[in-house]
Every structure is written in structure tokens, then in C-alpha cells.
Backbone as numpy.savetxt, mean C-alpha at the origin, in Angstrom:
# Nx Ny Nz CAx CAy CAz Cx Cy Cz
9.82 10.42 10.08 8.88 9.93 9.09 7.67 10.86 9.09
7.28 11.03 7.91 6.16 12.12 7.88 4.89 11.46 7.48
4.90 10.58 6.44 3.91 9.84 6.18 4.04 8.80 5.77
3.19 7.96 5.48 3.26 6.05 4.68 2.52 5.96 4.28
2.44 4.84 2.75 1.95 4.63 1.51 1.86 2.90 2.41
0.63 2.27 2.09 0.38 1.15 3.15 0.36 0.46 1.60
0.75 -0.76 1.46 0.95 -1.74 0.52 -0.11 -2.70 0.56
-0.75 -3.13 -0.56 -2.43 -4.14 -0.48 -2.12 -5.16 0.86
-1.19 -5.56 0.86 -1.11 -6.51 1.81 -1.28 -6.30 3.23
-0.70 -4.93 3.51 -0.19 -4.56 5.07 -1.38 -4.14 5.15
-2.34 -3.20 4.13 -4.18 -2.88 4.44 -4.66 -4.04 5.00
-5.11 -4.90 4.28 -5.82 -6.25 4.29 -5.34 -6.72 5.88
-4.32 -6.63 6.12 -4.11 -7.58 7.12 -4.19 -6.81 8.34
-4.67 -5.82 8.05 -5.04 -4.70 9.20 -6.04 -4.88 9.70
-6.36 -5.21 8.45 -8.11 -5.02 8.77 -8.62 -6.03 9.26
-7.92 -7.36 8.94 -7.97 -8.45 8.99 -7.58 -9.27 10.31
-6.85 -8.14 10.90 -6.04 -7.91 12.62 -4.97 -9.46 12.44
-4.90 -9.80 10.95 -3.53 -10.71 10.98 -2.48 -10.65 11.52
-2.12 -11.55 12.34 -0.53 -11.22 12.88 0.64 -11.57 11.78
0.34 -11.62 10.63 1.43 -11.33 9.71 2.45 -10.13 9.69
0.84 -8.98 9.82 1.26 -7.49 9.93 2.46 -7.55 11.07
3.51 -6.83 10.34 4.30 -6.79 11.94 3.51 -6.19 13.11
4.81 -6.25 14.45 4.01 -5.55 15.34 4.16 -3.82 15.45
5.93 -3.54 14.52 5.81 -2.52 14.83 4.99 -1.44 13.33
4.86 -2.07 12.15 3.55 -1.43 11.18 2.40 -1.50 12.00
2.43 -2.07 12.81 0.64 -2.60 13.35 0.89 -1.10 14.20
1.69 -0.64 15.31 2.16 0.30 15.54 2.04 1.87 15.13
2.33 1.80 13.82 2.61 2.86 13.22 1.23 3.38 12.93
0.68 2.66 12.60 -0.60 2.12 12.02 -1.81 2.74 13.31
-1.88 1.97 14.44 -2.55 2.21 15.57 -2.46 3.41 15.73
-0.93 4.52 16.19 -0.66 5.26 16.82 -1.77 6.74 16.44
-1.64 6.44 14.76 -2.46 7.53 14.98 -0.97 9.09 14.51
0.01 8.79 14.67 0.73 10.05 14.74 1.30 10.14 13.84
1.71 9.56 12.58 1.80 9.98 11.36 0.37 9.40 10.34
0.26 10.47 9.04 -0.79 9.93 8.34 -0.18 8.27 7.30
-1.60 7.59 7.53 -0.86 6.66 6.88 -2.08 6.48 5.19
-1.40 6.25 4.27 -2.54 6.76 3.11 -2.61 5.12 2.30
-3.62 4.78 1.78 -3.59 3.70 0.67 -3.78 4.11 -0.78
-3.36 3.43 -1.52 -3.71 4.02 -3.03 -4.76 3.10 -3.67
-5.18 4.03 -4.64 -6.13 3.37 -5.28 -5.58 2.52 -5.92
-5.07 2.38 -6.32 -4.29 0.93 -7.01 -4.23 -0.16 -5.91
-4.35 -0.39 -5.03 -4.52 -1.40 -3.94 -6.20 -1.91 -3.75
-7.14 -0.64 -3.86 -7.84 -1.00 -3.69 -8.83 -1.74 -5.12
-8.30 -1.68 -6.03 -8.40 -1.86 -7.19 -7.72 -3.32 -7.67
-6.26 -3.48 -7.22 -5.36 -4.71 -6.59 -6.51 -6.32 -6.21
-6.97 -4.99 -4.76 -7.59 -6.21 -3.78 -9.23 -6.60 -4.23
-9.63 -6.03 -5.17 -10.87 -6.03 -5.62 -10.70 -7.44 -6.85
-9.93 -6.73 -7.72 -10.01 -8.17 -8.86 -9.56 -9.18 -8.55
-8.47 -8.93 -7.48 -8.35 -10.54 -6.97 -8.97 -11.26 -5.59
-9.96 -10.59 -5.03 -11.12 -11.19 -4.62 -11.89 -11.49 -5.26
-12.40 -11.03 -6.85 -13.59 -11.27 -7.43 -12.69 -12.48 -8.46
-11.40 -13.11 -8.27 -10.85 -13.84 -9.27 -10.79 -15.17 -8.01
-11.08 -15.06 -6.72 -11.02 -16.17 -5.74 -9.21 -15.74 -5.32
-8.75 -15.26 -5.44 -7.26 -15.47 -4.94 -6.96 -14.55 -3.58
-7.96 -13.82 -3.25 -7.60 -13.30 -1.84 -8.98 -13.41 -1.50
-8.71 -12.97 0.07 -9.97 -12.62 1.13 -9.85 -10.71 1.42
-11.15 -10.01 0.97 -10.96 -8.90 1.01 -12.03 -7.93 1.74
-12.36 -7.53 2.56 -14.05 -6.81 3.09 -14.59 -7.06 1.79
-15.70 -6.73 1.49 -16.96 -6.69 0.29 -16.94 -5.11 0.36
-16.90 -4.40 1.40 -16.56 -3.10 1.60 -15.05 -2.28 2.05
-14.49 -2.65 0.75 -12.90 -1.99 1.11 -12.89 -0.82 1.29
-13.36 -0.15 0.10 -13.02 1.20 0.57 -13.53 1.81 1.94
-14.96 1.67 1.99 -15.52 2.20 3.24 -14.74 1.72 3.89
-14.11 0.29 4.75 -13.92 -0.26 5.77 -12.20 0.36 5.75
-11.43 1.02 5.02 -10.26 1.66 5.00 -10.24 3.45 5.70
-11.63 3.51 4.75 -11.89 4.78 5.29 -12.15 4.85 6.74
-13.23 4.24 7.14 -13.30 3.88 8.53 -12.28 3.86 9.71
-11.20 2.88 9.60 -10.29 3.13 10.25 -8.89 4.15 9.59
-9.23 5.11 9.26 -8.62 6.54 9.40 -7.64 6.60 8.05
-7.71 5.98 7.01 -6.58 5.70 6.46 -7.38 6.96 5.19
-6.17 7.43 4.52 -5.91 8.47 3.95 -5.64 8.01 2.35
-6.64 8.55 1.31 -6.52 7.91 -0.07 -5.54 8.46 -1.01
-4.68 7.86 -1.39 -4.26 8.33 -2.61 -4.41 8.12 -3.66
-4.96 8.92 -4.90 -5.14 8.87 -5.85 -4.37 8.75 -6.96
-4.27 7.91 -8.12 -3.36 7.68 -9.26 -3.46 8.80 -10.52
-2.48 9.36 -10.71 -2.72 10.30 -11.40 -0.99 10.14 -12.47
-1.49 11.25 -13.50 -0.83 11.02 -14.59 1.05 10.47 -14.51
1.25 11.47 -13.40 2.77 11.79 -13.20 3.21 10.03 -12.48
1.87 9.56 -11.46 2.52 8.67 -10.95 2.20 6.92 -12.39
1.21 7.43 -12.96 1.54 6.42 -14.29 3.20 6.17 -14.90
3.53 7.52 -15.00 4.90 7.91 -15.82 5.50 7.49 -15.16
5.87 7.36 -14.00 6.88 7.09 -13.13 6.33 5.21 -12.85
5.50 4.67 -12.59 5.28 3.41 -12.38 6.15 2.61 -13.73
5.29 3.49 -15.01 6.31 2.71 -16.14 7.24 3.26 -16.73
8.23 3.61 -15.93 9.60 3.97 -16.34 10.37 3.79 -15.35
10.07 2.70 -13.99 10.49 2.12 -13.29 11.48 1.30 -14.11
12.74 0.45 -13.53 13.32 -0.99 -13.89 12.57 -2.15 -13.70
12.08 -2.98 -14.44 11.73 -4.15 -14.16 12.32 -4.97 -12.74
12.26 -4.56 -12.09 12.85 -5.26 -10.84 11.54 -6.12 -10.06
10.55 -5.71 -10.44 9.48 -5.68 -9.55 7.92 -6.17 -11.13
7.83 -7.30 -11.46 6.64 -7.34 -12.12 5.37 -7.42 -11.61
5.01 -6.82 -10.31 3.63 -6.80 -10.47 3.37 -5.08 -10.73
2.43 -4.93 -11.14 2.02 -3.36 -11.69 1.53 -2.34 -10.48
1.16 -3.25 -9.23 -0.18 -3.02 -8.39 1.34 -2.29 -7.42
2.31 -2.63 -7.55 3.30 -3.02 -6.15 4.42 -1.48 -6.80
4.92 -1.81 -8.52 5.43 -0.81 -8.96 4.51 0.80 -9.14
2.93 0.37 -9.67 2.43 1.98 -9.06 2.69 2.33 -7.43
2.68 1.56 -6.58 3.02 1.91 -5.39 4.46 2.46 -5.07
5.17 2.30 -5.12 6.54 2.52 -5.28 6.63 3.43 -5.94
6.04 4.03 -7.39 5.96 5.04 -7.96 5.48 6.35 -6.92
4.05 6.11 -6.71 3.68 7.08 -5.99 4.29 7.47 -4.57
5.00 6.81 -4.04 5.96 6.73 -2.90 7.04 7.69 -2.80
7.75 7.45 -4.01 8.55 7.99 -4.72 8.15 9.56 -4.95
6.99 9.76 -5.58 7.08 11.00 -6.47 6.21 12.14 -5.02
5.75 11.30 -3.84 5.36 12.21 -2.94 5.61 11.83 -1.86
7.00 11.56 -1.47 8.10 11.68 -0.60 7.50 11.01 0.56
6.79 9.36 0.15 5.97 9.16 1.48 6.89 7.64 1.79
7.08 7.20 3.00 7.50 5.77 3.16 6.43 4.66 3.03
6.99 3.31 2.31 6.18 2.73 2.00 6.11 1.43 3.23
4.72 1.04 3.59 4.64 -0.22 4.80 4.35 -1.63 4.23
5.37 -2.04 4.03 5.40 -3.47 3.34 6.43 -4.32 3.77
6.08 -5.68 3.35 6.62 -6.76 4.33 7.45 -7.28 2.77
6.96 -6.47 1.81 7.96 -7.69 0.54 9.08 -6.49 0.17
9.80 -7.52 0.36 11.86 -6.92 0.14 11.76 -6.29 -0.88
11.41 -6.73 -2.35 11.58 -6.01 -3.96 11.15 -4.61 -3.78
10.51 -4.44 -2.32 9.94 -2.92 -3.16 11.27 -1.69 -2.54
12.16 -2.28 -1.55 13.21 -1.66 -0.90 14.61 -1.70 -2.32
14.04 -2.53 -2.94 15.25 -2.73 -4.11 15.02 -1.70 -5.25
13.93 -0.76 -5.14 13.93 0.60 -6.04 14.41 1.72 -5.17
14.61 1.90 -4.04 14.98 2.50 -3.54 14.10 3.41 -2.57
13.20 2.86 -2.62 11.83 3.48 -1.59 12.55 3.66 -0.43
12.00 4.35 0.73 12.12 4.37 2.10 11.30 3.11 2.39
11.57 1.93 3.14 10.41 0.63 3.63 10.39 0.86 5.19
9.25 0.38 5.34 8.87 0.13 7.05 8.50 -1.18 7.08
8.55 -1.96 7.87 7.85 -2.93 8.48 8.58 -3.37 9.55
């Protein structure tokens, strides 16, 4: 494994030191020995639906991601194209740009929800 694309959920609950997170993402995560990156679409994700009441999120995501070492990825044209020209397998937008960008820069994705292994991503958890 060379790198990982961390999914809104598996961030949050990092940060959050939830034991949802598995132990061995929590792992991967800790070690420090591969880069692990979030996308802006997560942090963007976890923003409107804290400010809509439906999650618990820092007030300071980005900083508090940056902080503990995590690596940004940015949304850009190619990974638009590829999010929507995905199969509908997967309707949330936040989960298919992820999977997109996964996809188009050969990174494994750290998530605990099954649908995103059903495009054919590499999954960890």
C-alpha cells in the first residue's frame, strides 16, 4: 500500500478517538508509514452537515486534520469527470467524489461502508 484516501467518517472518528474506527485503520492511521490524505470533499461533507445539526464535527476541521499529519487532496476537474460518470451504485456525491479521486490517483480508500468496495476501489478498514 502506498497511500489512503480517509473517508468523512474514518477522519471524524479519528479525531474523535471513536472506537468505531477500526483498530487496524486506527493503525494505519497512527503508524505514520504510509501517507494518509483527506479530500476536500469531506471536509466540505462534514461542514454542511454540522452546520445542518446531523453530525458532530471540530469547529476547526481543517486545521485539526492538518494537525494530526493528514495530507489534502484537492478536487479538481478530472476527478469531477470521473465522480459523475461513476454507476449509480453509490448516491451520496461526498462518498462517489471519493472513490473517484481514489481511483484516478491510485490511492486506497479507509472506510468502514461496503458500497464504496462495490466500484471497485482498493478498501481498508
Amino acid at each position: 500500500m502506498t497511500a489512503v484516501l480517509a473517508d468523512t467518517h474514518a477522519l471524524l472518528w479519528w479525531l474523535a478517538d471513536d472506537p468505531r474506527l477500526s483498530p487496524h485503520a486506527r493503525g494505519v492511521i497512527a503508524s505514520g508509514e504510509v501517507p494518509v490524505h483527506f479530500s476536500a470533499a469531506s471536509v466540505w461533507e462534514a461542514e454542511i452537515k454540522a452546520a445542518a445539526g446531523k453530525l458532530v464535527a471540530p469547529r476547526d476541521l481543517l486545521e485539526a486534520l492538518e494537525a494530526d499529519g493528514f495530507l489534502e487532496l484537492r478536487v479538481c476537474s478530472r476527478h469531477a469527470r470521473e465522480a459523475a460518470r461513476l454507476p449509480l451504485l453509490h448516491r451520496d456525491p461526498f462518498d462517489r467524489m471519493i472513490v473517484a479521486q481514489a481511483r484516478l490517483e491510485g490511492l486506497t480508500v479507509l472506510t468502514g461502508d461496503a458500497k464504496i468496495a462495490e466500484y471497485g476501489a482498493t478498501v481498508l478498514w
